[in-house]
C-alpha positions as CSV (number, residue, x, y, z in Angstrom):
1,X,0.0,0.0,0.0
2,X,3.1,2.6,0.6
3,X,4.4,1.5,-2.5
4,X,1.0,2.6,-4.3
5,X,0.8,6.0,-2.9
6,X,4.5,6.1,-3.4
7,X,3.6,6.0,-7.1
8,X,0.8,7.9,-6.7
9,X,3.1,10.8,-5.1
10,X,5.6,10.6,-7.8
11,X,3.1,10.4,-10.5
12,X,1.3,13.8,-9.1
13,X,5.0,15.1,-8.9
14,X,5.8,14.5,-12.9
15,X,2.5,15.7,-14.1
16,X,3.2,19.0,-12.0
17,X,6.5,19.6,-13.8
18,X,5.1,19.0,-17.4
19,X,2.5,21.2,-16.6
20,X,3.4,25.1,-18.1
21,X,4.3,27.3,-16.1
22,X,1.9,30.6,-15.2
23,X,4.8,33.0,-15.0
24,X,5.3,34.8,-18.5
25,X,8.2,34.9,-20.1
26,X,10.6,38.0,-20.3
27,X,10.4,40.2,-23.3
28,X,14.5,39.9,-25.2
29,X,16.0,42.9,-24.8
30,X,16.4,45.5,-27.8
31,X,19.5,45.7,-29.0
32,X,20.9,49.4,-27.9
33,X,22.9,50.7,-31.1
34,X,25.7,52.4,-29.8
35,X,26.5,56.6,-30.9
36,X,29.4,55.9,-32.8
37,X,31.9,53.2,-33.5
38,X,35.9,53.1,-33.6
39,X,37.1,54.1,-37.1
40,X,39.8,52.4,-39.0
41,X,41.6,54.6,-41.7
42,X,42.5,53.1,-45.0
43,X,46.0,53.6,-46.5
44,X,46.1,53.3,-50.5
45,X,49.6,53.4,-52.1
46,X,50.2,53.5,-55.4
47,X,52.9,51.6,-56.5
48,X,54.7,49.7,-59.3
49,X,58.1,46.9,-59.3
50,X,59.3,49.3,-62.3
51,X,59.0,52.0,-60.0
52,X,62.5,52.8,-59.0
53,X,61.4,55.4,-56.2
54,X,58.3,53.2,-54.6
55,X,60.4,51.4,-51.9
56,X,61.5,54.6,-50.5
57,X,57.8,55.5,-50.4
58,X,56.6,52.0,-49.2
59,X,58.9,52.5,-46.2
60,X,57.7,56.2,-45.4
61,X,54.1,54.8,-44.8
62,X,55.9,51.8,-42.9
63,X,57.3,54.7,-40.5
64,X,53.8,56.4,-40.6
65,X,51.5,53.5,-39.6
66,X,54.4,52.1,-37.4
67,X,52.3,49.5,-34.7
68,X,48.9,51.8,-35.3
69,X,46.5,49.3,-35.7
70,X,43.8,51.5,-36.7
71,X,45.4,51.9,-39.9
72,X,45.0,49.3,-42.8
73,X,47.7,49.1,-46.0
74,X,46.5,47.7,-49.2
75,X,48.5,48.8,-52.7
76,X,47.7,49.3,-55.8
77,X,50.0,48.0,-58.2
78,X,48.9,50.7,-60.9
79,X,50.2,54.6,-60.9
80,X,53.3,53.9,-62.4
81,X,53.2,50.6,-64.9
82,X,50.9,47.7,-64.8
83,X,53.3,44.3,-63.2
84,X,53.3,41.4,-62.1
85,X,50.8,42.1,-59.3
86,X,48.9,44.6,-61.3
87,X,45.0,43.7,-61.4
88,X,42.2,45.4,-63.3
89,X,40.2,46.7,-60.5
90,X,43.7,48.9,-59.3
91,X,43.2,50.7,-62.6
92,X,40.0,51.8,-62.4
93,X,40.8,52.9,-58.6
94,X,43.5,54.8,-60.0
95,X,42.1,56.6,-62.7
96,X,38.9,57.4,-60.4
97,X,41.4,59.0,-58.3
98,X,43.6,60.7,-60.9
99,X,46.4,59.7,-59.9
100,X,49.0,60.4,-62.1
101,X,52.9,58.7,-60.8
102,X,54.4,56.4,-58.2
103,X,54.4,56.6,-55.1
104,X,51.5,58.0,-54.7
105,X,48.9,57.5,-51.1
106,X,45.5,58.7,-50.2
107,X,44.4,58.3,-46.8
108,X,40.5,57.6,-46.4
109,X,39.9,59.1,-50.4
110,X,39.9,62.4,-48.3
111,X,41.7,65.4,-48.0
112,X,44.7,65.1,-45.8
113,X,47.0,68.1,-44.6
114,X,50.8,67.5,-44.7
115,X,53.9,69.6,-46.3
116,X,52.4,69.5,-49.3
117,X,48.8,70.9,-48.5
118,X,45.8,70.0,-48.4
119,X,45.2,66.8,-51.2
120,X,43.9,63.4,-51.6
121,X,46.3,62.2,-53.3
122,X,50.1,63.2,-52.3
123,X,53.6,61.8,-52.3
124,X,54.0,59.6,-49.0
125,X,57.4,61.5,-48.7
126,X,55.3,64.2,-47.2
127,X,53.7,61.7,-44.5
128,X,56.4,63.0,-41.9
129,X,54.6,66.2,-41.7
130,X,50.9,64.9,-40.9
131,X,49.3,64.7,-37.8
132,X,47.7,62.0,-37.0
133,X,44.6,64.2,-34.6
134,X,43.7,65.4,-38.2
135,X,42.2,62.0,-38.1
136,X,38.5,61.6,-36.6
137,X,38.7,58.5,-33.7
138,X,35.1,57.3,-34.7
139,X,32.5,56.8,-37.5
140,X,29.0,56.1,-37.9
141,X,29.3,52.7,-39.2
142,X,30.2,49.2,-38.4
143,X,32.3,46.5,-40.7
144,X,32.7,43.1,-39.6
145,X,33.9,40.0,-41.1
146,X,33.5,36.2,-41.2
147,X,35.6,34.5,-43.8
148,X,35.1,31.2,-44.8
149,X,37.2,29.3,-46.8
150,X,37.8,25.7,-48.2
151,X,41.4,24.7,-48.3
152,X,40.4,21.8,-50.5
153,X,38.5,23.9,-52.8
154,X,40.2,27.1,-52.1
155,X,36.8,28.3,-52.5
156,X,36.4,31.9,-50.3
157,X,33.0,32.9,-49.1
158,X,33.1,36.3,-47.0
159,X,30.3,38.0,-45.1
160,X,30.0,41.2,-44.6
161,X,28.1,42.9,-42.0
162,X,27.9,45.9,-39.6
163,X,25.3,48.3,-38.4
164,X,24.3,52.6,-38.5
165,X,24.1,54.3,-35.8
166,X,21.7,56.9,-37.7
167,X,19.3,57.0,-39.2
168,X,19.8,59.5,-42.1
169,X,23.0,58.3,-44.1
170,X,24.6,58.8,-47.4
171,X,24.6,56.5,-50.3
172,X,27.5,53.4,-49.0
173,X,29.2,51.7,-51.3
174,X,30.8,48.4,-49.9
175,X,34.0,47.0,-51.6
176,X,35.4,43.8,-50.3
177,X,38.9,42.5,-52.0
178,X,42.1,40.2,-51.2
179,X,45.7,41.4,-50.1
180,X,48.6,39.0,-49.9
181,X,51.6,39.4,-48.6
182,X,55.5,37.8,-48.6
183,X,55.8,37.4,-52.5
184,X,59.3,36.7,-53.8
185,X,59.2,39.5,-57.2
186,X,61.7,41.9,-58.6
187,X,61.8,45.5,-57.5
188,X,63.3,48.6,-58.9
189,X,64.8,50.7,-56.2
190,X,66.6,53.5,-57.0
191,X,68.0,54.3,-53.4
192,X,69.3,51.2,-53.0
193,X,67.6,50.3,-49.4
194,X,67.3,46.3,-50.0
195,X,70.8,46.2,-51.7
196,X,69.6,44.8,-55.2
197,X,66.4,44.6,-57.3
198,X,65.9,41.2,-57.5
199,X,64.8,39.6,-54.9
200,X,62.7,41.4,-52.7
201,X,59.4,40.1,-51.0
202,X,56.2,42.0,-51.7
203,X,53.3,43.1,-49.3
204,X,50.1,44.2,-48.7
205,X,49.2,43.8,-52.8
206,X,45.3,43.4,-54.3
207,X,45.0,40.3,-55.9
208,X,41.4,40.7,-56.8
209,X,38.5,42.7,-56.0
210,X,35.5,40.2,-54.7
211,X,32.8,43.6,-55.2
212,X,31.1,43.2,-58.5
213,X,32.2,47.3,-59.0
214,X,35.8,47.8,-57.7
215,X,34.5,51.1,-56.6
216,X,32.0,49.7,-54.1
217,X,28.8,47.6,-54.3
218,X,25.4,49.2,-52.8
219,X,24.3,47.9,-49.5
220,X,21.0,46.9,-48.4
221,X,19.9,48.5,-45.0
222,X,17.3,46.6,-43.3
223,X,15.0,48.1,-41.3
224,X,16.9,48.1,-38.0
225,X,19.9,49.5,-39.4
226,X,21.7,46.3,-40.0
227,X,23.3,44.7,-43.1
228,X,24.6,41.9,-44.1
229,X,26.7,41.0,-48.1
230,X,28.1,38.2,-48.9
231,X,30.8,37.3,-51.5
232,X,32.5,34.4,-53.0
233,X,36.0,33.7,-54.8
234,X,37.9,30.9,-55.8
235,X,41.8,31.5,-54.8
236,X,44.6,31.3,-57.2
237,X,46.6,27.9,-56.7
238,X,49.6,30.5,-56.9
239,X,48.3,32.4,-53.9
240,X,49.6,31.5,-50.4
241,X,45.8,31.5,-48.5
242,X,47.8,31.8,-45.4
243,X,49.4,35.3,-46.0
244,X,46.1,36.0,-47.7
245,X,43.9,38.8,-45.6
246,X,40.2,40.1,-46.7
247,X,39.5,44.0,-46.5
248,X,36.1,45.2,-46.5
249,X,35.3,49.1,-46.3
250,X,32.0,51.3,-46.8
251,X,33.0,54.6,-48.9
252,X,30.1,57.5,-49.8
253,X,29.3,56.9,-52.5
254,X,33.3,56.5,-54.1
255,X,35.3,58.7,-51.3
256,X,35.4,59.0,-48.7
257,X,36.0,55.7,-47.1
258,X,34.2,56.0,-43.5
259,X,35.0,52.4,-42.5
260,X,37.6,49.4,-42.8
261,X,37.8,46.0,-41.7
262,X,40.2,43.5,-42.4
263,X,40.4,40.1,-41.9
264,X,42.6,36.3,-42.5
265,X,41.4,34.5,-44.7
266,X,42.6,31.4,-43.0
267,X,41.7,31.1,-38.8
268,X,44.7,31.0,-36.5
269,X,46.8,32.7,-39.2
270,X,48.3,36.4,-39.1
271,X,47.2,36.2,-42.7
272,X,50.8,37.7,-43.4
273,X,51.0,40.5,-41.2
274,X,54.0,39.2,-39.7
275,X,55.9,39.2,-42.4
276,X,58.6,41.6,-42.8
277,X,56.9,44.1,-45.4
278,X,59.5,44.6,-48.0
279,X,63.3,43.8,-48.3
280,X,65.6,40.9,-49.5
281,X,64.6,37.2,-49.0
282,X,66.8,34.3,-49.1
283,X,64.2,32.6,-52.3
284,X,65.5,33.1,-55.6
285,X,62.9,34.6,-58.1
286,X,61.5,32.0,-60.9
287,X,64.3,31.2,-63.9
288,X,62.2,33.2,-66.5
289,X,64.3,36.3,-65.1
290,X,67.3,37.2,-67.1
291,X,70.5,38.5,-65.4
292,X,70.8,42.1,-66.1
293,X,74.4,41.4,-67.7
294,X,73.4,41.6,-71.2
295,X,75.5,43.3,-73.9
296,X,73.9,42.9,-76.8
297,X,71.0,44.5,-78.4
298,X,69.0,44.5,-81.5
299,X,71.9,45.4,-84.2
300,X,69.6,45.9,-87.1
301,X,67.5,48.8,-85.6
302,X,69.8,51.6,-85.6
303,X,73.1,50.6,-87.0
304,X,73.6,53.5,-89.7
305,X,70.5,55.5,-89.7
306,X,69.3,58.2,-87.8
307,X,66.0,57.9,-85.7
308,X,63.9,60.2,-84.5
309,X,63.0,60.2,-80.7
310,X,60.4,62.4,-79.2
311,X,61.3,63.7,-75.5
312,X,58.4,64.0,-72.6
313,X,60.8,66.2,-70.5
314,X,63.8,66.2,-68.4
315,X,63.8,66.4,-64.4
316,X,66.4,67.0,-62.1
317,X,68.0,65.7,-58.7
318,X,70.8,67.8,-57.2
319,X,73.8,66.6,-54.9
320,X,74.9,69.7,-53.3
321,X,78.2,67.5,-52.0
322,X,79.5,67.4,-55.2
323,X,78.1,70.6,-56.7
324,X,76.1,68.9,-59.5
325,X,72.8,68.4,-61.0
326,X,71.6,65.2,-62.8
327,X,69.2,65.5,-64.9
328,X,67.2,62.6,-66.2
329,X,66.1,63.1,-70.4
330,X,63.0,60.4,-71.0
331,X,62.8,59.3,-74.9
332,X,60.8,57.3,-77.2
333,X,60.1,56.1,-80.6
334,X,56.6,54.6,-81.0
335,X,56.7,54.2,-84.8
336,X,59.7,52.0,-84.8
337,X,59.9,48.7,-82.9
338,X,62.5,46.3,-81.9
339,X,61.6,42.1,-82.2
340,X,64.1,40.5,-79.9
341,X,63.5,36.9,-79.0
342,X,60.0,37.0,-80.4
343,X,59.4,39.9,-78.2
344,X,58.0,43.5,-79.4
345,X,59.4,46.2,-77.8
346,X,58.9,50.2,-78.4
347,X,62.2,52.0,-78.0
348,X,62.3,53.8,-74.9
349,X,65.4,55.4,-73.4
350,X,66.3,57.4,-70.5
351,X,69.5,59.3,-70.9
352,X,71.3,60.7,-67.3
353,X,73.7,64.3,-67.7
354,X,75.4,65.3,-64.9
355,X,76.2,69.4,-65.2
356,X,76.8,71.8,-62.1
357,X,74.5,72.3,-59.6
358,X,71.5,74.8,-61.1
359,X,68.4,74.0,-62.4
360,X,68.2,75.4,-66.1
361,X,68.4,73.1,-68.6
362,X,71.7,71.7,-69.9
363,X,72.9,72.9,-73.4
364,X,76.4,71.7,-75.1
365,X,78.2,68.4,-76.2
366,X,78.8,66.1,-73.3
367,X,80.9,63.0,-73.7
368,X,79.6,59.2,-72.5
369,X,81.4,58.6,-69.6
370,X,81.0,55.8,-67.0
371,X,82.5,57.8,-64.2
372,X,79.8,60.4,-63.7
373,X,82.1,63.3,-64.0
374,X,80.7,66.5,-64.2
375,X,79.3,67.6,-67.9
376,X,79.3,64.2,-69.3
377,X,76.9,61.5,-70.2
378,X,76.2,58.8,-67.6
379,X,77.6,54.9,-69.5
380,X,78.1,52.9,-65.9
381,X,75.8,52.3,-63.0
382,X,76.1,54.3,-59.9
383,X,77.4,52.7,-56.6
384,X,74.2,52.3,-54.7
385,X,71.6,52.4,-57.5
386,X,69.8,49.1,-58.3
387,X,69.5,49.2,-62.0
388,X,73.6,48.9,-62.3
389,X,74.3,47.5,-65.6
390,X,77.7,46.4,-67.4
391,X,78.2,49.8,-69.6
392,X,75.7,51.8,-70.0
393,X,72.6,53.5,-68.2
394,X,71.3,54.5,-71.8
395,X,69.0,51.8,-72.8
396,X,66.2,51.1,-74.9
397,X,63.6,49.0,-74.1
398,X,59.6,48.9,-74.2
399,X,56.4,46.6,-73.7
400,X,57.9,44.4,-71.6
401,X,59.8,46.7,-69.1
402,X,56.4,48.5,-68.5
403,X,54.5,44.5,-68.6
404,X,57.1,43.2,-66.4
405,X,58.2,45.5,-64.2
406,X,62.0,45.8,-64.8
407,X,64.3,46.2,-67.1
408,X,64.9,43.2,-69.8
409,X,68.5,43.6,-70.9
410,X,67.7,41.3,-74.0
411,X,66.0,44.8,-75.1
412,X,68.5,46.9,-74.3
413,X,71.2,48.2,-76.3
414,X,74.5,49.5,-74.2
415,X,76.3,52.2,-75.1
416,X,79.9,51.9,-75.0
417,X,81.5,55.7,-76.2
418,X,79.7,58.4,-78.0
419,X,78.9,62.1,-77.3
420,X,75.8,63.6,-76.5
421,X,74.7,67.6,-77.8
422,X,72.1,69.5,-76.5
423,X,70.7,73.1,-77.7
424,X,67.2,75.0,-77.5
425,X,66.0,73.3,-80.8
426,X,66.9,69.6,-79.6
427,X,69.6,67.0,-78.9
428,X,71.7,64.6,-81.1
429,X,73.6,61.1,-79.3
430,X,76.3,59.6,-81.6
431,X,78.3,56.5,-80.5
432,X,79.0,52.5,-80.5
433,X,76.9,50.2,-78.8
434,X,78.5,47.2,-77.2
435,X,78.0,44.9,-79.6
436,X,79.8,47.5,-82.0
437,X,76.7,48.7,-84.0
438,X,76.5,52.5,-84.7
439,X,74.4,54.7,-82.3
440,X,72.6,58.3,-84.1
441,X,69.9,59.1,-82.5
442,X,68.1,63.0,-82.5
443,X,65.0,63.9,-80.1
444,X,63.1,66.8,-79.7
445,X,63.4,70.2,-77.9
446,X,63.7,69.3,-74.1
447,X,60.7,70.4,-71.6
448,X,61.7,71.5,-68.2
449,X,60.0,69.3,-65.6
450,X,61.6,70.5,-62.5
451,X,62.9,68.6,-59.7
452,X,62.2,65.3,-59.4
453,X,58.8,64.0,-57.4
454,X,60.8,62.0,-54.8
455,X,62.7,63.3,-52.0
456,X,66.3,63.6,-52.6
457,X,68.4,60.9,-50.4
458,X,71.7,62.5,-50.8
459,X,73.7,59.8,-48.7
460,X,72.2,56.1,-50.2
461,X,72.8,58.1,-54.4
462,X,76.4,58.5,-54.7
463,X,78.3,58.6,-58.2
464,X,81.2,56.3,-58.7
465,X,85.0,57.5,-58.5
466,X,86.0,55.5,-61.8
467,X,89.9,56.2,-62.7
């Protein structure tokens, strides 16, 4: 009988606890959307491997970000030549922009006061001279990302969210892309910083844009202020996913960029951010590179006749320690072209005077001379300068220096003796190249283009003392 209204009790009991309860349940709280959010900046450099001055520039926003975290880096390997890394999207980024050389930065697509004013677009030699306050510390939007990604696949899907905290706001665009970091290229670098040009490990580069419009997709807002993109891409098999980061930002309409966000593509990895962002690596490029020894060039393209070169302008760089100005002549042919090793090449030339210090343009004969004595014609590398090669620093070259981003010495055609005039109407270079063929070559009157864009580093540009 216990055990009965034992079951009984326990019976009562379980009915009691399946039974609902009266109490009502507690409404979720709404979500509080905060005033503001902590802004990230975004840092576009425009940059190029042909670009002999871009390392110096690469290492001036290096100093500028230093361990700020609240800036991001991406370049754009347009502004100067399309290379290696160069990707379609960069180019339309670049032309929205107008920029028009290498290096070139823009902070946010806004206006940023340095040295050099008040621009969007300046010279990140100026980038000691900017205060950082100049910078607002919040924004009125929210990026956040979730990558996920298939190492099997290598398929990349990315979502993209974030929230206003208003409710009036401008038109957003939304562009999502891929950096990578700690690629083994070549580099021009006129300053010699990494102590040659062929080996150097590249950062921070677009591979491709994942935003249908490079210049931002719309967003849809929902009703609570919320929204949420996704985006897909397969990854190159030549891309290390590892070094690999996603960067997501919301621009008005184009510029300015009010928000940025980036993110590793693969979990537990730095996604290359600990990679040392430029330099020389112990991994040899790829065989396709030639060694810039070369000494030949085309021998049927000159030889005898004269050919007509128009001249852009000339620029200068002084070195006050030895009381001399170089100035820097840029040349081309584009009706004639040069077929070496199956290659099509338009004859392009830079031709390097050294006269006294000034800055009016040169006028006289100068003589080729490999020493870099004052009032002759540069034939021989300088010391610290990258681009050193055997005889010459006259050269002609074309499609694929711009396409490749350095200089192919199987286009190139090395001067070994000549002389060089210059007078108000135009210039005249007669000579031997070093495979023996004549040189007699005439250009067009010479512009003026003033000092060069870069700042001057006097103490890594030294000329060579050759008995």
């Amino acid at each position: 009988m216990k055990n009965l209204k034992l079951l009984a009790i326990l019976a009562l009991g379980s009915l009691l606890i399946a039974l609902p309860s009266c109490e009502p349940k507690p409404e979720p709280e709404p979500e509080v959307i905060p005033e503001s959010f902590p802004r990230k900046h975004l840092i576009e450099e425009f940059t190029g491997q042909g670009c002999g001055y871009c390392p110096y520039g690469m290492d001036c926003v290096h100093d500028f970000m230093a361990n700020d975290t609240n800036f991001i880096l991406i370049l754009h390997h347009y502004g100067y030549a399309a290379d290696h890394f160069s990707v379609s999207g960069s180019k339309t980024i670049t032309n929205a922009l107008g920029v028009s050389g290498a290096p070139s930065i823009t902070i946010d697509r806004a206006r940023t006061k340095s040295s050099d004013g008040n621009k969007v677009v300046f010279h990140p030699g100026n980038l000691p001279s900017v205060n950082k306050n100049q910078f607002e510390t919040t924004t009125y939007a929210s990026v956040n990302i979730r990558n996920a990604y298939d190492p099997a696949t290598r398929e990349l899907r990315v979502f993209v969210s974030g929230v206003l905290c208003k409710e009036d706001y401008p038109d957003l665009k939304l562009t999502v892309l891929v950096k990578e970091s700690g690629m083994v290229d070549t580099q021009q670098d006129y300053y010699g910083t990494y102590e040659g040009w062929k080996e150097f490990r590249h950062c921070n580069a677009v591979r491709a844009f994942m935003s249908d419009n490079p210049k931002g997709d719309p967003i849809t807002v929902k009703a609570d202020r919320h929204y949420e993109e996704q985006f897909v891409i397969d990854l190159k098999p030549t891309w290390n996913a590892e070094n690999c980061m996603v960067v997501a930002f919301l621009s008005e309409e184009f510029q300015p960029v009010v928000q940025a966000a980036q993110k590793p593509v693969v979990e537990g990895t730095r996604g290359g951010a600990d990679i040392l962002h430029g330099g020389i690596t112990p991994v040899p490029v790829p065989d396709y590179y030639p060694e810039p020894n070369a000494t030949d060039g085309p021998a049927a393209y000159s030889n005898n006749k004269v050919e007509t070169f128009a001249t852009s302008y000339a620029y200068y760089e002084q070195y006050p320690e030895y009381n001399q100005t170089m100035w820097t002549i840029q040349a081309w042919n584009t009706e004639a072209t040069v077929v070496v090793n199956k290659t099509t090449s338009i004859p392009f030339a830079f031709i390097y005077v050294i006269v006294p210090q000034g800055n009016s343009l040169p006028t006289g004969t100068f003589p080729v001379n490999r020493s870099g004595e004052t009032n002759t014609v540069i034939a021989g590398g300088r010391v610290d300068e990258t681009q050193t090669i055997n005889g010459s620093m006259f050269y002609f070259t074309g499609l694929n220096y711009f396409n490749q981003g350095y200089l192919d010495p199987q286009a190139q055609w090395l001067i070994a003796d000549g002389e060089m005039t210059i007078t108000e109407d135009g210039w005249t270079l007669t000579g031997h190249a070093r495979n023996g063929s004549v040189i007699n070559l005439q250009g067009s009157k010479l512009v003026n283009g003033g000092p060069a864009s870069a700042p001057t580093r006097i103490q890594a540009r030294t000329y060579p003392r050759v008995p």
